[in-house]
C-alpha positions in Angstrom: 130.8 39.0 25.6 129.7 40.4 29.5 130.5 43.6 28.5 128.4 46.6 28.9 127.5 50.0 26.3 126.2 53.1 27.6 126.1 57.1 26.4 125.1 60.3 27.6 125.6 63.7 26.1 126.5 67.0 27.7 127.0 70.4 26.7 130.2 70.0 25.4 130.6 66.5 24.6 129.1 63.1 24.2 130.3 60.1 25.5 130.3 56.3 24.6 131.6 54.4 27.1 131.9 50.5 27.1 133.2 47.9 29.9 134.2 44.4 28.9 137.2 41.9 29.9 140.4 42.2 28.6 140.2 39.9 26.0 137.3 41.4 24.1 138.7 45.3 23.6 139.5 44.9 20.0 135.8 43.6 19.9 134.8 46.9 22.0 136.8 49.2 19.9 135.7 47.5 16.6 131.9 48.1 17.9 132.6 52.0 19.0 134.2 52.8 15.8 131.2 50.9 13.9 128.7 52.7 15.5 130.6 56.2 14.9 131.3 56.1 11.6 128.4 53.8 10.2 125.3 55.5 11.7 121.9 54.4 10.1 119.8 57.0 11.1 116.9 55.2 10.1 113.6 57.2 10.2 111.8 54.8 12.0 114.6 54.9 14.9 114.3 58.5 14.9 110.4 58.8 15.2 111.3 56.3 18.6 113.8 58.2 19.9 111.6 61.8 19.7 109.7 60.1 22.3 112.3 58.9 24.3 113.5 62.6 24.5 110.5 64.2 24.9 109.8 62.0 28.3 113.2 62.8 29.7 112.4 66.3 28.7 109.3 65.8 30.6 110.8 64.2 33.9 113.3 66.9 33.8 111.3 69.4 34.0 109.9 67.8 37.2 113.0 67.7 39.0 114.0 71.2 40.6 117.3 71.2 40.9 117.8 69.8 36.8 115.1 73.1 36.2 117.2 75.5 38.3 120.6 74.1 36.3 119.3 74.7 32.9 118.1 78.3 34.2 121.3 79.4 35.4 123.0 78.3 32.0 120.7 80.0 30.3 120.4 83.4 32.4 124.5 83.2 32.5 125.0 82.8 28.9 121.8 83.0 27.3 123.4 84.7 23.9 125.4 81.6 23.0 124.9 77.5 22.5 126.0 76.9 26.2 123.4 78.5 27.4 120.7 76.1 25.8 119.0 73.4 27.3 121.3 69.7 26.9 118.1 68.0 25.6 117.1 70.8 23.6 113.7 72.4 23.7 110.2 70.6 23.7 108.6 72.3 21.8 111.9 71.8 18.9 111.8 68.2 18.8 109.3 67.3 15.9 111.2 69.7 13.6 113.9 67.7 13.6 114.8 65.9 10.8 116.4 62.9 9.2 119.1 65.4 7.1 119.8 68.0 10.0 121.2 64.4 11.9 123.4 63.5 8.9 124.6 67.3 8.6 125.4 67.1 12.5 127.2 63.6 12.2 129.3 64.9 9.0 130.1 68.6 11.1 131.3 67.0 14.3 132.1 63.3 14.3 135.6 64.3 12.7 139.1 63.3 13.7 140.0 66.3 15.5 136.8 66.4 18.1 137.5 62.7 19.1 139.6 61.5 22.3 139.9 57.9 22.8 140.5 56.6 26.6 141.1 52.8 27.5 141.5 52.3 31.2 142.5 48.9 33.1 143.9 45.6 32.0 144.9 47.0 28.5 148.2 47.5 26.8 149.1 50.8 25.5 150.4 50.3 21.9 147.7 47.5 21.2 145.3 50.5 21.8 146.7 52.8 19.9 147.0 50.1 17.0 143.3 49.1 17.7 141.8 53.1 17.7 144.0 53.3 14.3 142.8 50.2 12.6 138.9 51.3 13.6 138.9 54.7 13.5 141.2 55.6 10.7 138.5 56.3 8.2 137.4 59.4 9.8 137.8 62.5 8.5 140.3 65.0 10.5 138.2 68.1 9.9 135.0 68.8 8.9 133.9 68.8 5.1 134.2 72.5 3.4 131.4 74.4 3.8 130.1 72.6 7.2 131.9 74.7 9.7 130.3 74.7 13.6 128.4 77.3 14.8 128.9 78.7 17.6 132.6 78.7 17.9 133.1 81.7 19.7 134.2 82.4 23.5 130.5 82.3 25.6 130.8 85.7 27.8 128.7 85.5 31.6 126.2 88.0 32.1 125.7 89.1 35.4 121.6 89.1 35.9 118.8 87.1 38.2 115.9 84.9 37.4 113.1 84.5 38.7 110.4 81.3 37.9 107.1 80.6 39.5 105.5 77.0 39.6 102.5 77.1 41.9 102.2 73.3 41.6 105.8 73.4 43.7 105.6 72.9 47.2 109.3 74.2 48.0 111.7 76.5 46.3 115.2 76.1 44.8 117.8 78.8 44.4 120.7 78.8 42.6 123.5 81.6 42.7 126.2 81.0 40.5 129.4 83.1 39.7 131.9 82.4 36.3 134.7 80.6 36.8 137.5 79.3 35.4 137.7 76.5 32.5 139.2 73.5 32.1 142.0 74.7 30.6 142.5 77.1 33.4 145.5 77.1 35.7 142.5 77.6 38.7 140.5 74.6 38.0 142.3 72.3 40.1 141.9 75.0 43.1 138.0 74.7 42.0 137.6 71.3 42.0 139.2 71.3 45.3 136.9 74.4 46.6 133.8 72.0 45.4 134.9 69.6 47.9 135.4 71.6 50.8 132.2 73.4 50.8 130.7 70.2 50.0 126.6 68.9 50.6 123.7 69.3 53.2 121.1 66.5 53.3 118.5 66.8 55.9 118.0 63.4 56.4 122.1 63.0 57.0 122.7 66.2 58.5 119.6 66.9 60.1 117.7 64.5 61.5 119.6 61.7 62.5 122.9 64.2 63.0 122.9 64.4 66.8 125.5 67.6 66.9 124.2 71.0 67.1 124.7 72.6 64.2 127.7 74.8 64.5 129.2 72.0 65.5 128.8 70.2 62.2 131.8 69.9 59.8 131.7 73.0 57.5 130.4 76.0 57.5 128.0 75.0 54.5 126.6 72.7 57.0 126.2 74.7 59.5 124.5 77.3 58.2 122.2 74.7 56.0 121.6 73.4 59.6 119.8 76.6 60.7 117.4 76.5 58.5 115.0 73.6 59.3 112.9 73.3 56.0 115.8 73.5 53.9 116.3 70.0 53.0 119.2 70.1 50.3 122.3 72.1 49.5 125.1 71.4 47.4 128.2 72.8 45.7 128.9 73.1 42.2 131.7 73.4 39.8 130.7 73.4 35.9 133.6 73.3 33.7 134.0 73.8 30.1 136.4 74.7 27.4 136.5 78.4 27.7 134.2 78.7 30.2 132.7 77.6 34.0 130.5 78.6 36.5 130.6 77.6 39.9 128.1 77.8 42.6 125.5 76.2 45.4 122.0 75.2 44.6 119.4 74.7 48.2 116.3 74.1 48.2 113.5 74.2 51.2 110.6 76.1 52.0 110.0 79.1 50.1 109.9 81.0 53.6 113.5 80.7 53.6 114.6 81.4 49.6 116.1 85.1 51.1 118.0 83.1 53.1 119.2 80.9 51.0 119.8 83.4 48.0 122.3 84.9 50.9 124.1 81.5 51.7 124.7 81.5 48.3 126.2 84.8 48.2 128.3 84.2 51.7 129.7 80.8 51.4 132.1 80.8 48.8 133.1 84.8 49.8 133.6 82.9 53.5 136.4 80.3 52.0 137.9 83.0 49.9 138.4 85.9 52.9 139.2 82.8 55.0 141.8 81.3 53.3 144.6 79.6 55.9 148.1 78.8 54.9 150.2 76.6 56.9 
């Protein structure tokens, strides 16, 4: 067929996603809805895939700015599911069995959690007739007595972190506020506020960027620019349902994690008390 199938899960919501000409859709859509609703779970498979997690896990856990994510879910919600690490915890992995899967599949793969998007070369009502035909087995809700957990509204907690790895030759500091959700009449503004205060890469910004640094293009820059052994800063806006957190993660040399901490603190008041209407 040429055509391509890939997945990836979040905290909310997994994804499988599939390219392919026009001609082979119904052959995509026939494959999606196979693999949703005719799952082997095959013991063997799952014994394979434990390692596959665990190594992500692993590589994870090597990158900073993935380790500083997971901490500020956690230290913002940590009394609820959204708070938990995506790939779950290492140590959790081996106790997972064959029948907790099937439970999972039978709570959540239901009609009323799914969303179907086609994009491109496709015909609306062929579609809809296609997700109908494939998908019309499943069940709307979930079977009595398998209710999800975890249903109720997360609620931020105001608190800091702190994590030492003395194998870690630079720092990373996140500061993170709540925001608004998806469903939120604000999110668009957020999105949109993501933008503005944008990145900082050294390597862009810094040492091949001939302009001093107040002269650079935001004021995220700018101040990034200051700091010589900071190499990395970015903005960013986590939606979810009833929920969101929005923020800037830098790292650098741990010589300047005050400063950083503070840039955190200042940017987004800066765009807020600075706000120009014209």
């Amino acid at each position: 067929m040429g055509a391509t199938l890939d997945a990836y899960t979040s905290r909310e919501h997994t994804l499988f996603h599939m390219q392919c000409f026009p001609n082979d859709v119904s052959k995509c859509v026939n494959i999606l809805g196979d693999m949703l609703q005719n799952p082997r779970f095959d013991k063997n498979m799952i014994e394979d895939e434990r390692d596959t997690i665990k190594t992500e896990l692993e590589e994870s856990n090597k990158d900073t700015q993935e380790t500083i994510m997971e901490a500020v879910h956690f230290n913002c919600f940590r009394d609820h599911m959204i708070g938990q690490p995506i790939l779950g915890d290492i140590d959790n992995i081996q106790n997972v069995t064959q029948d907790m899967i099937r439970q999972y599949h039978a709570t959540h793969y239901v009609g009323k959690n799914l969303v179907v998007v086609a994009t491109g070369n496709v015909d609306h009502k062929q579609v809809v007739d296609m997700v109908n035909r494939e998908f019309g087995r499943l069940n709307k809700n979930s079977p009595e007595g398998l209710e999800k957990i975890n249903t109720e509204k997360p609620h931020y907690t105001p608190s800091c972190m702190f994590m030492r790895d003395d194998e870690l030759y630079n720092a990373g500091v996140g500061v993170f506020y709540d925001a608004p959700s998806w469903f939120h009449e604000d999110y668009y503004a957020c999105l949109l506020l993501e933008r503005i205060i944008g990145t900082y890469n050294f390597e862009r910004n810094g040492q091949s960027h001939l302009n001093d640094p107040f002269k650079q293009y935001s004021t995220f820059e700018s101040y990034m620019g200051n700091m010589p052994d900071v190499t990395k800063g970015l903005s960013i806006y986590s939606p979810y349902r009833d929920c969101g957190l929005f923020g800037t993660y830098m790292y650098g040399n741990e010589v300047f994690s005050r400063y950083m901490a503070y840039a955190g603190i200042y940017i987004p008041a800066h765009y807020g008390l600075n706000v120009i209407i014209s």
